[in-house]
N, C-alpha and C positions, 0 to 999 in steps of 0.2 A: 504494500500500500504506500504510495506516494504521501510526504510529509506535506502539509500546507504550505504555499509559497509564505511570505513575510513581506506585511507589507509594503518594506521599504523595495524588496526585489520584483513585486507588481508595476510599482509607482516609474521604477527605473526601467523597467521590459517597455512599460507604454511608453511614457515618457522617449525612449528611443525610438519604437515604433512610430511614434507622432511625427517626431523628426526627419526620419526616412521618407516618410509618406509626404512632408512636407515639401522636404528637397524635390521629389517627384513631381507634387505639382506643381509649384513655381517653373520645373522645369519644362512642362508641358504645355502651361500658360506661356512660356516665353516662344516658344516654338509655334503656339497658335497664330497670337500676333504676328509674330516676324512672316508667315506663311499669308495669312490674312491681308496683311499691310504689299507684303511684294508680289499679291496675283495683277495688283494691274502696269506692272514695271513689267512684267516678264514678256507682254504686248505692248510693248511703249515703242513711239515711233522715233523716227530720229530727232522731230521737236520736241522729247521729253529728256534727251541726253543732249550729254555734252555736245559742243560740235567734232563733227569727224565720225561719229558714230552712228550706225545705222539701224543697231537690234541691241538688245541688252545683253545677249551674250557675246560682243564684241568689245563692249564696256568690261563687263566683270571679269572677262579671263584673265587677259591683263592684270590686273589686281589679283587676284588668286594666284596667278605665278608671281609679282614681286612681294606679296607676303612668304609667300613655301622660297622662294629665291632668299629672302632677306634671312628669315629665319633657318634656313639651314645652313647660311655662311656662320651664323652668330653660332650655331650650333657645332660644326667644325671646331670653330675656336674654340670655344667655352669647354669641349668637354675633355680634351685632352690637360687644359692646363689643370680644372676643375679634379680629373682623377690624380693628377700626380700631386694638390694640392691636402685633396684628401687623404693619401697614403703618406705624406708626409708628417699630418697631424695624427694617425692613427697608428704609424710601424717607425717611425721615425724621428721627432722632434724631442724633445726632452717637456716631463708633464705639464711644468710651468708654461712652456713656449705655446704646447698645442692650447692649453686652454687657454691663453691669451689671444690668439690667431684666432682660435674657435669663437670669442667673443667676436670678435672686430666680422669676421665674415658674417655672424648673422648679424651684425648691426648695419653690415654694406645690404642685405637682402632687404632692409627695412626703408633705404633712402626711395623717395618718391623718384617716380619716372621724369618728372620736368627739371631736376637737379641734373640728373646724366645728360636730358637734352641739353641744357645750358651748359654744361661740361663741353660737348660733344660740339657743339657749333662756335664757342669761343675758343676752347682751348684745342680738342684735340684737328678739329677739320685744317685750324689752319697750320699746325705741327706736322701733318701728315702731308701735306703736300708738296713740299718739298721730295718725300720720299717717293710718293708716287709718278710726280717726275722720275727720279732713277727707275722705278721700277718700268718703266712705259720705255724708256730707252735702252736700259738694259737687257730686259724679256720682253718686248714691245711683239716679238716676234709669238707669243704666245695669245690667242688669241682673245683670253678674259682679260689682259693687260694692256690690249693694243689702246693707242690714241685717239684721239686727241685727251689730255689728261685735263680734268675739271679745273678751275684756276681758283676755285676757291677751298678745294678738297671734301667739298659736300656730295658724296659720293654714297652706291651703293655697300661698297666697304667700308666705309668710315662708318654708315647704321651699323652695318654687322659687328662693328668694334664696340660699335655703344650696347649693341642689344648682350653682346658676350658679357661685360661687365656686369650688364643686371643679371644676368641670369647665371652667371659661374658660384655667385655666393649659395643659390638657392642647390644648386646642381653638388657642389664640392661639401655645405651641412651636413643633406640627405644621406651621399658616399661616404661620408666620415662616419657616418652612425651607424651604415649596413659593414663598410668595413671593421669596425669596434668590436659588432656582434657576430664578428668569425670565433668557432671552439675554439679554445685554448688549447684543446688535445690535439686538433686538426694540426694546428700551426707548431706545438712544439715534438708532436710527431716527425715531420719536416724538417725542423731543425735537427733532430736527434740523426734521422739518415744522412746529416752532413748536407744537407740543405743550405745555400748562402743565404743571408735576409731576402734577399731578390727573389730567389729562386722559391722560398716560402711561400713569398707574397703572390709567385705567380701559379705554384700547382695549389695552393689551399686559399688564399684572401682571396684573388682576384674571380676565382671560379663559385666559392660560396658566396659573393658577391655580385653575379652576373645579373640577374633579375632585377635586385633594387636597383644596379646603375642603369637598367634598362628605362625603370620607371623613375628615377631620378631625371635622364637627356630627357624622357616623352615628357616631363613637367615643367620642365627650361625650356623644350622647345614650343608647349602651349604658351607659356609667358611672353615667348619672341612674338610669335603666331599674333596675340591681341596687344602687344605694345602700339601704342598710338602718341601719346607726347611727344616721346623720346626723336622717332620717326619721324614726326611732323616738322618740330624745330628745328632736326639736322638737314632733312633730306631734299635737294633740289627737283621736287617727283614730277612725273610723265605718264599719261597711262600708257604704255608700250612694254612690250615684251623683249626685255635687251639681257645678255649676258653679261656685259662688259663692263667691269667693277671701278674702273676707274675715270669713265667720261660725264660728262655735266648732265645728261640725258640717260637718265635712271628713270625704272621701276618703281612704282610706288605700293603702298599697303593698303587693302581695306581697309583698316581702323585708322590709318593716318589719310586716306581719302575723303571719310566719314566726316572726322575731327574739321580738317580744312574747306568743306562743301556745304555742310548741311548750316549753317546757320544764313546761306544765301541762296538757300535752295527754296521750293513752295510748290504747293500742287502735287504732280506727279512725278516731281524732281527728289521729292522726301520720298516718295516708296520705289524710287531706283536706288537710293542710298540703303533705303530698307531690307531691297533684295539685295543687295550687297553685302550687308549685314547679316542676312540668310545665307548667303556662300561662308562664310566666318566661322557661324554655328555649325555647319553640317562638318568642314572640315578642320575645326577643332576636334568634335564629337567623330569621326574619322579615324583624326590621329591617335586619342584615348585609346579607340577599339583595339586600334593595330598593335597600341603599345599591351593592352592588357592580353590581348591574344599572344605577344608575344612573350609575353613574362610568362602564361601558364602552361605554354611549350616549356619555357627552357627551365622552369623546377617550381610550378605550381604556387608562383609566388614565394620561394623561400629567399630568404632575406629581407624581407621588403617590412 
């Protein structure tokens, strides 16, 4: 015979329960609208777009490729430096250092986005342009580096430096806490067979690790994904579809196109920005799936 629940452990089950259910519909309501609001953008003529455009899906692709364009350069970046940032706090650093470093990086995850814009357009664009002159002249011959080089360094890669920034604190936390909670036995097993620290870290840390770094990049890379500040104030944007990271004539992002249109938009001009917004939703909620698909391939979630 089952003992009566208590309770406190009623109050806490619903109480959760409320909250899941909650989350669900807000999520549902927000899907309603955004569907609702972008059925009459998705027949909108070329007098409801910008000019040059002639259907809405000529409009939004563009945008959907310089948000996945921006965010997977920032992504590159961020997560290389982010795991060796991580391993350094967690197999490596001396206890005072990591926890000192370990503060300062969650207090960089907490700086507002319009501070790295402000960063990112006064200090770093015009710092970097100098360099990307050499790089246009040097490897010009490659063809994401070719010319003509921006003259003010407001550039598709220069976003990507700013969005790596925001997102390496959140990305290098999460790695530091899934690496922390590797066995003890695991790792000084390793050592015991004459394992180098390195060599530890890479047949026991980095493998019982795999899953949360996985779900760590998919959480920097939705961060990149809906940055809009940051984007807005750095980036010289275009709607075109370009690869070339270093010319004036850049890609730009839904949320930084959003940001910069709608408050001169009106009519049927707000539910092209709406369906816009709707492309945003569907491929953030995309890349979650893909990431959670992918973590319960690779060990059912463990570490995470």
């Amino acid at each position: 015979m089952r003992s009566p629940r208590r309770l406190g452990d009623r109050l806490f089950s619903s109480g959760a329960l409320a909250a899941g259910l909650l989350i669900l519909v807000v999520l549902a309501a927000v899907a309603i609208f955004l569907v609702a609001q972008s059925l009459p953008a998705l027949t909108a003529g070329g007098t409801d777009l910008p000019a040059g455009f002639t259907s809405f899906w000529s409009y939004v692709l563009p945008l959907v490729f310089g948000t996945v364009w921006a965010a997977v350069l920032a992504l590159v970046i961020a997560v290389p430096l982010s795991l060796g940032v991580a391993l350094f706090l967690s197999h490596y650093a001396p206890r005072r250092t990591a926890r000192a470093l370990g503060a300062v990086i969650d207090l960089l995850a907490a700086v507002p986005s319009v501070v790295f814009g402000l960063w990112g357009i006064t200090v770093l664009a015009p710092f970097v342009q100098p360099f990307y002159t050499f790089l246009s002249a040097a490897f010009g011959w490659i063809p994401l580096l070719a010319g003509p080089v921006s003259g003010t360094g407001r550039t598709i890669l220069t976003v990507a430096v700013v969005l790596a920034v925001m997102i390496t604190p959140i990305i290098t936390a999460l790695t530091r806490e899934i690496f922390l909670q590797t066995p003890r036995l695991n790792e000084e097993a390793a050592l015991a067979l004459g394992a180098t620290r390195w060599e530890m870290i890479r047949i026991a840390v980095l493998p019982f690790g795999l899953p949360g770094m996985v779900s760590a990049a998919m959480l920097g890379l939705g961060r990149a994904l809906g940055e809009t500040m940051a984007v807005a104030m750095v980036l010289s944007p275009s709607v075109v579809v370009s690869f070339f990271l270093l010319r004036s004539e850049n890609p730009t992002t839904i949320a930084a196109n959003i940001a910069l249109n709608f408050p001169d938009s009106y009519g049927s001009g707000i539910n092209v920005l709406i369906a816009t917004g709707l492309a945003l939703f569907v491929l953030t909620f995309v890349v979650n799936a893909v990431a959670r698909a992918v973590v319960g391939r690779r060990g059912g979630g463990k570490g995470l």
